[in-house]
N, C-alpha and C positions, 0 to 999 in steps of 0.2 A: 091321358096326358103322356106326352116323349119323354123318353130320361133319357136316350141318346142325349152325347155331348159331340159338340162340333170340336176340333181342335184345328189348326191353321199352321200352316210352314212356318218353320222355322226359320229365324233369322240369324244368317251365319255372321261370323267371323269376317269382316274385308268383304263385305257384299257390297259392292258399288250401288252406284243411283238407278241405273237402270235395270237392275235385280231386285233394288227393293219395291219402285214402283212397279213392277211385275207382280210381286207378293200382293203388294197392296190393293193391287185390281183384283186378284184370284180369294182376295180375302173380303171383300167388300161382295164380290160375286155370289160368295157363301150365305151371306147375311139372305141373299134373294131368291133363292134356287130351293134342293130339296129338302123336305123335311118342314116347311114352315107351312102350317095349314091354310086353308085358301087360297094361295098360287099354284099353278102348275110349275111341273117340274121342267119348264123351258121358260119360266117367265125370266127372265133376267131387266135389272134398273138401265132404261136406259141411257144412253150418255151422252149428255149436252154440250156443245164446244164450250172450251176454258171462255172464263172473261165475259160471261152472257151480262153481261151489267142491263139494271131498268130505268129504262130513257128517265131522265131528271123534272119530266113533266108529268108523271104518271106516280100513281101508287106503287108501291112495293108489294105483290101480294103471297100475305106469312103464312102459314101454317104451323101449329102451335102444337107441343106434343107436352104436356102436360098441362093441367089449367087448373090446379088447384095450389094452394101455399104459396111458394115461390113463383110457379106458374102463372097464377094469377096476375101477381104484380109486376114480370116479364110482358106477359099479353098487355096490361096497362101500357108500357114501356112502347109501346110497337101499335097501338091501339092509332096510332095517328094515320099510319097504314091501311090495309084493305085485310082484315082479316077473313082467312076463304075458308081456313080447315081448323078444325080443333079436334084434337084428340086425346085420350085419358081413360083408361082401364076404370076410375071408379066417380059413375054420374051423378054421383049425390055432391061428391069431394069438386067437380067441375059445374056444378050448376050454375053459380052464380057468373062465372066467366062462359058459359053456355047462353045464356039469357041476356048479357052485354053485347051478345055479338050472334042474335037472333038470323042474319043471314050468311054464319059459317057453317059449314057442313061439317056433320060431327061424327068421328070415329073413335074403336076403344082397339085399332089395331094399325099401328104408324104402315106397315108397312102395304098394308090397302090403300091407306089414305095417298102414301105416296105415288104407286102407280095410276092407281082410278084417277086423281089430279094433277099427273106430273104435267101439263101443258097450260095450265092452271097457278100450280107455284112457281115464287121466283126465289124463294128462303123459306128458311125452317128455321123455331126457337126452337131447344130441346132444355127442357124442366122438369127433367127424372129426376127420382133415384138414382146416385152414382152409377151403380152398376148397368144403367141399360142406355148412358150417354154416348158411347162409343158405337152399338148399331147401329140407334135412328144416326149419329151426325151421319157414319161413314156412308148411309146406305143414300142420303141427303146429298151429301158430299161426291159420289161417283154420278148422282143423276143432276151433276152440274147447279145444285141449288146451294145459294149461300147461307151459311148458318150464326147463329148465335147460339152459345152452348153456357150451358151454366157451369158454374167450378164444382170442384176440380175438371177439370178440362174429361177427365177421365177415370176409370176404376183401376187402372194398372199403366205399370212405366210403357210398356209394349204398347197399349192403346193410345198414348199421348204422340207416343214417336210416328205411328202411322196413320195419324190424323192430321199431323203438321205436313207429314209430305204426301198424302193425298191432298191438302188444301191447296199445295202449290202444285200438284200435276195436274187437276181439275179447273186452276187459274179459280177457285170460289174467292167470297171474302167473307173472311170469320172474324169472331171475337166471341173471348170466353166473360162470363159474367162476375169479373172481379171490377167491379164499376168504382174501386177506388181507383184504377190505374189511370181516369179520367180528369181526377181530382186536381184541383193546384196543388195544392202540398204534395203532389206525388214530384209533378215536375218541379218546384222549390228543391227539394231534398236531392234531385239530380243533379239541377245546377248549382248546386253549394257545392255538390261534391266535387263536378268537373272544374268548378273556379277553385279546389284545393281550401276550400275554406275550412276544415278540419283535418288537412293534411292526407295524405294517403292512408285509406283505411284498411284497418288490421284487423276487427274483429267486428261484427253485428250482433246484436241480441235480440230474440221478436218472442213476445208471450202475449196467452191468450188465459180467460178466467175459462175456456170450455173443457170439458165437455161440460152442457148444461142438460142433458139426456143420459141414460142408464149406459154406462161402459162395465167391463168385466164381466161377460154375463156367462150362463149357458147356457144350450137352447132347453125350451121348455117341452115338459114330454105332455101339456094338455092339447087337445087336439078342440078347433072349433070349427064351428060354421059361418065363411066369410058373409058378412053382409050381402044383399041381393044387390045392390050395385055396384058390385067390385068384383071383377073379374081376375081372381084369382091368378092363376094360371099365366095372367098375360102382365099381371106385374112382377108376378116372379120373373117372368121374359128368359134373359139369358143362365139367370142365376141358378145355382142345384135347385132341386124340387124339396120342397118342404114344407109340410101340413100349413094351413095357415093359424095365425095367434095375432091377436089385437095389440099384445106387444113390439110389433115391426112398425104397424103405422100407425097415424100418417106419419108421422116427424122421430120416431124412433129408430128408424133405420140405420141412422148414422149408427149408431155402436154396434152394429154386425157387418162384419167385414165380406161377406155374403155380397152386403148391399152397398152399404158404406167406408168412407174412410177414416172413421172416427174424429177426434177432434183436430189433427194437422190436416185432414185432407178436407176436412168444412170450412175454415180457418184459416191456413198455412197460404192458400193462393191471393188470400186479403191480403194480411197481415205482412207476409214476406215480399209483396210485387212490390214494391217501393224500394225499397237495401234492393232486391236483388236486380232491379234494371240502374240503380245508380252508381251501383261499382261493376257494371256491367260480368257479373257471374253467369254461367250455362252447367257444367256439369261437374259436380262437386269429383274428388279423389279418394273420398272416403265416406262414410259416412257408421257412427256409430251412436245407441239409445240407451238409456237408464228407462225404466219403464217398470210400474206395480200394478198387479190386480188385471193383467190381460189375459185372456183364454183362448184356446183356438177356436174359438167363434164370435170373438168380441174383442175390441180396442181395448187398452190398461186406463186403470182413474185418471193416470201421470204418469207424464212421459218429459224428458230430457231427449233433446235429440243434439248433435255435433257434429256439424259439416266440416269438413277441409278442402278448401278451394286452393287452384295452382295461380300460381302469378300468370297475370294475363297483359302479355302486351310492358309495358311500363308499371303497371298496377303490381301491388305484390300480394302474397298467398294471404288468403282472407279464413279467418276462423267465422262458422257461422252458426248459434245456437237456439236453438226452438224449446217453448218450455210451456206445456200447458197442465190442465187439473190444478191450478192454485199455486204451482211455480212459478218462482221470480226470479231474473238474472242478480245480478251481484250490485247492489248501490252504485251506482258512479262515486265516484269523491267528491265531482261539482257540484252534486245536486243540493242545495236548500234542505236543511235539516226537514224543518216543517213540513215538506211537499211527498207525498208517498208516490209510488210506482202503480199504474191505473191497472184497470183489468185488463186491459189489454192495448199493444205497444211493439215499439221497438227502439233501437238506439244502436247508432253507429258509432263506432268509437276508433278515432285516426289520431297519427302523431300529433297534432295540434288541437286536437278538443272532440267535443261530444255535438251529437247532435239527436235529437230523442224528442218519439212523436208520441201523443199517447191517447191514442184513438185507435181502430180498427184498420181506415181504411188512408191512413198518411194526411187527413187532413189537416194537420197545423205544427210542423216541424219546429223546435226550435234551439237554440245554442243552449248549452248549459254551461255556469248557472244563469241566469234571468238576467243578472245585470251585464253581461259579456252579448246578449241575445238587444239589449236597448241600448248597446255602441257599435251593434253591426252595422256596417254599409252594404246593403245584398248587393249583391255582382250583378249586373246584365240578365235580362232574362234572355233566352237564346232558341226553348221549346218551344215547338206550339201549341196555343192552347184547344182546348175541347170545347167546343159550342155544343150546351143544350144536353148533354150528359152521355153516358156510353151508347144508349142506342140511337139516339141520335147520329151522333158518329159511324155507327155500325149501317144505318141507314143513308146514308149518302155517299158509303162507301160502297154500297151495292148500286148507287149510281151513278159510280164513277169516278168519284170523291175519293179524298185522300184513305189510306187504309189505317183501320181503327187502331188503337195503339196495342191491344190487348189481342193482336190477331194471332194464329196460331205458332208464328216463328217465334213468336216473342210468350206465350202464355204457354206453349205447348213445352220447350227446358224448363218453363218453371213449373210446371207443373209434375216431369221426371224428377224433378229436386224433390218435390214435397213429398211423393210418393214415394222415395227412396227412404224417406226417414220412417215410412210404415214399413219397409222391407225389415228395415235393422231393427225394428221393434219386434217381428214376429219371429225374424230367425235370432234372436237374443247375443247375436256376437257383430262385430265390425267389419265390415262389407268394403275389400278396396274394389273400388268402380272404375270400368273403363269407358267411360261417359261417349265417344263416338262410337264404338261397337256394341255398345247398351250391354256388357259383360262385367258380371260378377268376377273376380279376378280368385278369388280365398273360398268362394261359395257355391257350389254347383247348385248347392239345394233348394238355392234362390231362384232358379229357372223358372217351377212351377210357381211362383208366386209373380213374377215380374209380365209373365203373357200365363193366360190362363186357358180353361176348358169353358166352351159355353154349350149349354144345354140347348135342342134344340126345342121347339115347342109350335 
């Protein structure tokens, strides 16, 4: 096994558009070249013209890179389609989506799968583990295939930013798997906001009852023997090399930052996609965390996180606060003595009233208190709505169809917000951000954490 790490150019200061998609080709090149077993060291992805849309009378055909857990019920999601490839480091964890789809060709290494079939696929899901979302899409992504990527969008701020503008140099069409941003109540809580129905908003609040998995840990010094169907080595993928232990999977990963982003970056792209496309926010000005029981190998129990956003346009500077481990924002005053605050939620709060959802993914918005929500008159609806749910959407936007709501210009700042509030947790002080040059301003030491080293294997 390689314990070379790949590292990747930096991204300067005032680096215009056409410097950075330069980076982004020579970085996407890396992912396919030396060092990865099984290719030769001239194989390079190749590159489909932008905008390859699949005629509207034809199947879409997917190729799947994980198919177990979430994977599973992604491939469901897409099952309407031509499923051609499935892939997945561990064939016991993908059997059942193995056996549903008895004439896909099955791989436990994306990056086979993609060349042996690139004339073959037309899109890619990717249903990793955080940490290995950013090669399959990119590698997906430069050989002209469209994707659908699960949240967080990515394992770091640096991989968010250069997947949103790979997706536009490659003309693909993406969407990230936050499938409440599909929902009515997402676009309700929009257009309340844009009809000024609670006044220009000042502050947001979004908590989650997570993590529901082991946070604060350290790594463990027992050493085991991975199961025979789990190809070690190739789910570790890009991440450092480290013994395996039944503690990582399947679903424990989230609390190693290794792999995961603990509970804002499992969470936080739900949760916050609603507030953050309806007072139309992008890149916060600060951001600083209250946080216990974290290690530098593991997320904290509880986390406090506090964004500062600038006035944008007419709109004015917006406070926005994350709270998860069994933290709660602050009672509103309107709310109904009797009614408690759910396990998870949010709540807008503007010069003229409240508005507070209290669900995961914004479905059922409403005024507070209750009786001000049974004299409202809703404004005009003005969004469009989603037929048939995100991948739906996601699919008929690869043939040509309108582009899904949660594509990468739009999931990809939210998804640098979310992941900025794990920067300010880990470096334990207040990070001023300069949100278009992707620059720590107070923090140098932020660098290593914001674009990382990937291991090559």
């Amino acid at each position: 096994m390689q314990t070379r790490v790949m590292s990747f150019p930096k991204i300067e200061v005032g680096m215009d558009r056409r410097q950075f998609l330069k980076l982004a080709g020579a970085t996407a090149a890396a992912f396919s070249l030396p060092g990865i077993r099984s290719l030769s060291a001239n194989q390079t992805a190749p590159v489909i013209p932008p905008k390859k849309f699949c005629p509207p009378d034809r199947k879409l055909r997917i190729a799947c890179v994980g198919c177990g857990g979430k994977g599973a019920s992604d491939i469901d999601g897409v099952a309407s389609e031509e499923i051609v490839a499935l892939c997945d480091v561990d064939r016991q964890r993908a059997l059942a989506s193995f056996r549903k789809h008895p004439q896909a060709k099955l791989y436990k290494d994306y990056r086979q799968m993609l060349l042996e079939m690139n004339d073959k696929i037309d899109a890619v899901v990717v249903s990793t583990p955080d940490h290995m979302h950013f090669p399959i899409a990119y590698m997906a992504i430069q050989m002209g295939k469209h994707v659908y990527v699960q949240k967080p969008l990515s394992h770091t701020v640096w991989e968010a930013r250069v997947l949103t503008e790979a997706a536009r140099k490659y003309g693909v069409v993406t969407q990230m798997g936050n499938q409440g941003h599909a929902n009515e109540g997402t676009r309700l809580l929009k257009e309340w906001v844009q009809a000024g129905v609670i006044g220009p908003v000042r502050e947001i609040h979004f908590w989650t009852n997570r993590p529901i998995w082991p946070q604060g840990l350290t790594r463990p010094t027992e050493t085991m023997t991975p199961p025979p169907t789990l190809d070690w080595n190739r789910w570790l993928g890009v991440a450092p090399d480290r013994p395996y232990n039944k503690c990582y999977l399947p679903f424990n990963w989230r609390g190693w930052w290794d792999f995961g982003c603990g509970a804002l970056g499992d969470m936080g792209c739900h949760i916050m996609d609603a507030g953050f496309w309806a007072v139309d926010l992008k890149y916060p000005i600060s951001v600083e965390a209250e946080s216990e029981g974290g290690t530098e190998e593991s997320p904290p129990k509880w986390s406090i996180i506090t964004y500062q956003f600038p006035a944008r346009g007419n709109l004015p500077p917006v406070t926005v606060k994350w709270y998860d481990g069994g933290k709660l924002p602050e009672r509103p005053k309107d709310l109904e003595p009797d009614r408690k605050l759910s396990k998870g939620g949010q709540m807008l709060i503007g010069d003229n009233g409240v508005i507070m959802d209290t669900s995961d993914y914004c479905e059922s918005p409403r005024l507070i208190p209750e009786s001000r929500m049974k004299e409202f008159k809703r404004p005009e609806k003005t969004i469009p709505r989603v037929s048939g749910g995100p991948y739906k959407e996601w699919i008929a936007g690869c043939k040509g169809g309108p582009l899904p709501g949660s594509n990468f210009d739009h999931s990809g700042p939210l998804t640098e917000m979310v992941l900025l509030g794990n920067l300010a947790i880990r470096l334990g002080k207040k990070i001023l951000w300069d949100g278009p040059n992707m620059k720590p301003l107070n923090a140098p030491e932020a660098e290593k954490l914001i674009r990382k080293q990937y291991r090559v294997y």
